[in-house]
C-alpha positions in Angstrom: 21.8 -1.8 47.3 23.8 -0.8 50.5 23.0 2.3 52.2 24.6 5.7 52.7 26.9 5.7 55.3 29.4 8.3 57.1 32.5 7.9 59.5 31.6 11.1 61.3 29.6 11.9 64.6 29.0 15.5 63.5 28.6 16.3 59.8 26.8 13.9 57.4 26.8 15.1 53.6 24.5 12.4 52.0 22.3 12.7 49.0 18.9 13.1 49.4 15.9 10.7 50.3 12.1 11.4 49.8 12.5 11.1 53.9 14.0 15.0 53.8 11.2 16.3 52.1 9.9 17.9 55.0 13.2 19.2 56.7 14.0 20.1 52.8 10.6 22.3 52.6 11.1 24.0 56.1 14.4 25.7 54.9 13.0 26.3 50.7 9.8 27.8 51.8 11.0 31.3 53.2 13.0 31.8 49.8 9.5 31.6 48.2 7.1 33.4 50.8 10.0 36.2 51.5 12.1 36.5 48.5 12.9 36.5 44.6 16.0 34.1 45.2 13.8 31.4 44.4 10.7 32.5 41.2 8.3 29.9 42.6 5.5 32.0 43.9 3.4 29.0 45.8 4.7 26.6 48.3 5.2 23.1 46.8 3.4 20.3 48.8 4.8 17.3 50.5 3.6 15.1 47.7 5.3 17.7 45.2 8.3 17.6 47.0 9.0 13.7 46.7 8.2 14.1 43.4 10.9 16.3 42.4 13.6 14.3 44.7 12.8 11.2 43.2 13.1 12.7 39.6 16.6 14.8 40.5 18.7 12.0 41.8 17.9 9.9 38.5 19.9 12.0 36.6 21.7 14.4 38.9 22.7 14.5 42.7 21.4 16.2 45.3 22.9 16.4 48.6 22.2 17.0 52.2 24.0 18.1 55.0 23.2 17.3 58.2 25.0 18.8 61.2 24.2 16.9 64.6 21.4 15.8 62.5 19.6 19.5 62.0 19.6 20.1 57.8 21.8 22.6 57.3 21.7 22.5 53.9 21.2 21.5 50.7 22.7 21.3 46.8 21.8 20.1 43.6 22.1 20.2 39.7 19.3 20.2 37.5 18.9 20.3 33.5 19.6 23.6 31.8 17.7 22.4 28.8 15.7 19.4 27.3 17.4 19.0 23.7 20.1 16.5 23.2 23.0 19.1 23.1 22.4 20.8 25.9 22.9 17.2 28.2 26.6 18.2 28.9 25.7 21.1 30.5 22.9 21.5 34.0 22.0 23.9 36.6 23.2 24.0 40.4 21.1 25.3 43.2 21.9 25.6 46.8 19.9 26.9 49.7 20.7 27.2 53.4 19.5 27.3 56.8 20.0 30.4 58.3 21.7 29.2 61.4 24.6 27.7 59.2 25.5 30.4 57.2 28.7 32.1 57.1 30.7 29.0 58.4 31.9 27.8 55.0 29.6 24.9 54.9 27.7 25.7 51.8 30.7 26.2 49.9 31.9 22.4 50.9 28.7 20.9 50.0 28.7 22.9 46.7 32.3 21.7 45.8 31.2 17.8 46.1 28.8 18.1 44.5 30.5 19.4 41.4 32.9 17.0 41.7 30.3 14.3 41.5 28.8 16.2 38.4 32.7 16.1 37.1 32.6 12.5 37.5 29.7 12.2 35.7 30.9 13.8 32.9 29.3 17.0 33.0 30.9 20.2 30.7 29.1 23.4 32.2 27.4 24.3 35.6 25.3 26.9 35.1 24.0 29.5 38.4 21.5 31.9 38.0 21.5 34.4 40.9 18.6 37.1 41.3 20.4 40.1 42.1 21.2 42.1 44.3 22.5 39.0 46.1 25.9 39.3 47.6 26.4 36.6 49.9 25.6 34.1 46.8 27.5 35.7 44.2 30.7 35.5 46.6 29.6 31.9 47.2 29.7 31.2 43.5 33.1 32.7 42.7 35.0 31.5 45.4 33.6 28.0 43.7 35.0 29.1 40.4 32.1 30.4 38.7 32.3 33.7 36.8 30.0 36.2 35.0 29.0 35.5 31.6 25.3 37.0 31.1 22.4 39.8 32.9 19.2 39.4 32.5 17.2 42.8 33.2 13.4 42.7 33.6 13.2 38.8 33.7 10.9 37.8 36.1 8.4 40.1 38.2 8.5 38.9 41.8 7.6 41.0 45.2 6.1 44.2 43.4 9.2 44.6 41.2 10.8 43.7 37.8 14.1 41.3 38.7 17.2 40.8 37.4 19.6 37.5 36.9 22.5 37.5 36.5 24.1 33.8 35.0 27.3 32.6 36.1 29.4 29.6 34.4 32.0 27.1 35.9 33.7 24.9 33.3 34.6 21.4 35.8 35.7 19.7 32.4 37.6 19.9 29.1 35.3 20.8 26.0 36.9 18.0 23.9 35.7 16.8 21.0 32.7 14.1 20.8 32.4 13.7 24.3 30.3 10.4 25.4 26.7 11.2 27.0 27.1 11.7 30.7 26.4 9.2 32.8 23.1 9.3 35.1 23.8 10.0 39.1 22.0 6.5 39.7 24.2 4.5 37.6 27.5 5.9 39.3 29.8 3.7 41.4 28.4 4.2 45.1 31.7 3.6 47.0 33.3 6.3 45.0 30.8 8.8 45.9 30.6 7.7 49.9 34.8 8.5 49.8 34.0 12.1 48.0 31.0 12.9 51.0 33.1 11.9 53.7 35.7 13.9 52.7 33.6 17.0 52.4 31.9 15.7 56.1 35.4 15.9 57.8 36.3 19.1 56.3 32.8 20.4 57.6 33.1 18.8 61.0 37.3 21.0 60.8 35.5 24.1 59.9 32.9 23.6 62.9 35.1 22.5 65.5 37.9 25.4 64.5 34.5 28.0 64.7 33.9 27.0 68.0 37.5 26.1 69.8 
């Protein structure tokens, strides 16, 4: 199988290898310790880590960012539900460092990423935000999601009750008996290098306009 590559020096948006584990865990584990953005209350080990990366990008991708090879970032989708129906629909996720946000990287690396999922022939993202949570709401609606649900009182995190609140993007047509999507591991690999360079150059554009 060839490997990943990228055409550009600065930005490389790749999916994910059990290599990034570590680099993943350094920027998930303040969302645990300091936050209710993620629910996990106890920080996942290495071995826990792998785990979960090698079972993702079976089904689903999950993308890295690398900017002048620090992890920026990271996206991926994950199932919404175990029974049959519910395959056409998953859940994204996306967490950043804190030295790269407010650039308009994590909205790039989002927007591949549901393209892949397009591809793939997913119906429904799904978001679920703990609110208040401004930044990530803003995030998700520039990306096209929108509003659809609250959950009060779900989930008791930091000596208080939260709330979620579910957003929906629709990447394609509901039509009629639509064929099983296919897995992230059985899509054509050239296609999705083209689709992460593209999103790498429009990074690197963002960076280099920040800066100039």
């Amino acid at each position: 199988m060839p490997p990943w590559i990228n055409k550009t020096d600065m930005v490389n948006i790749r999916p994910v290898t059990i290599n990034d584990a570590s680099e993943i865990m350094d920027i998930y584990k303040p969302y645990i310790l300091n936050t209710a953005i993620s629910f996990e209350s106890e920080v996942p080990s290495l071995t826990d880590m792998q785990t979960r990366i090698e079972k993702c990008i079976i089904r689903y991708p999950c993308l890295v960012c690398y900017i002048e090879n620090n992890l920026a970032g990271y996206a991926y989708a994950s199932i919404h539900r175990e029974r049959a129906a519910y395959q056409w629909t998953c859940e994204s996720s996306i967490y950043m460092h804190e030295n790269f946000k407010g650039k308009g990287i994590a909205r790039e690396i989002y927007m591949v990423l549901f393209s892949i999922l397009k591809t793939q022939g997913i119906r429904n993202v799904y978001a679920g935000i703990t609110l208040p949570n401004e930044p990530s709401v803003l995030l998700h609606e520039k990306c096209g999601f929108e509003l659809f649900a609250n959950y009060d009182h779900i989930g008791y995190k930091l000596g208080r009750w939260q709330k979620v609140g579910w957003w929906r993007l629709l990447i394609n047509d509901l039509n009629e008996d639509p064929s099983p999507p296919i897995y992230f591991s059985q899509l054509n690999r050239q296609s999705i290098i083209t689709l992460l360079e593209a999103a790498s150059l429009r990074i690197q554009s963002k960076l280099i306009s920040h800066t100039g």
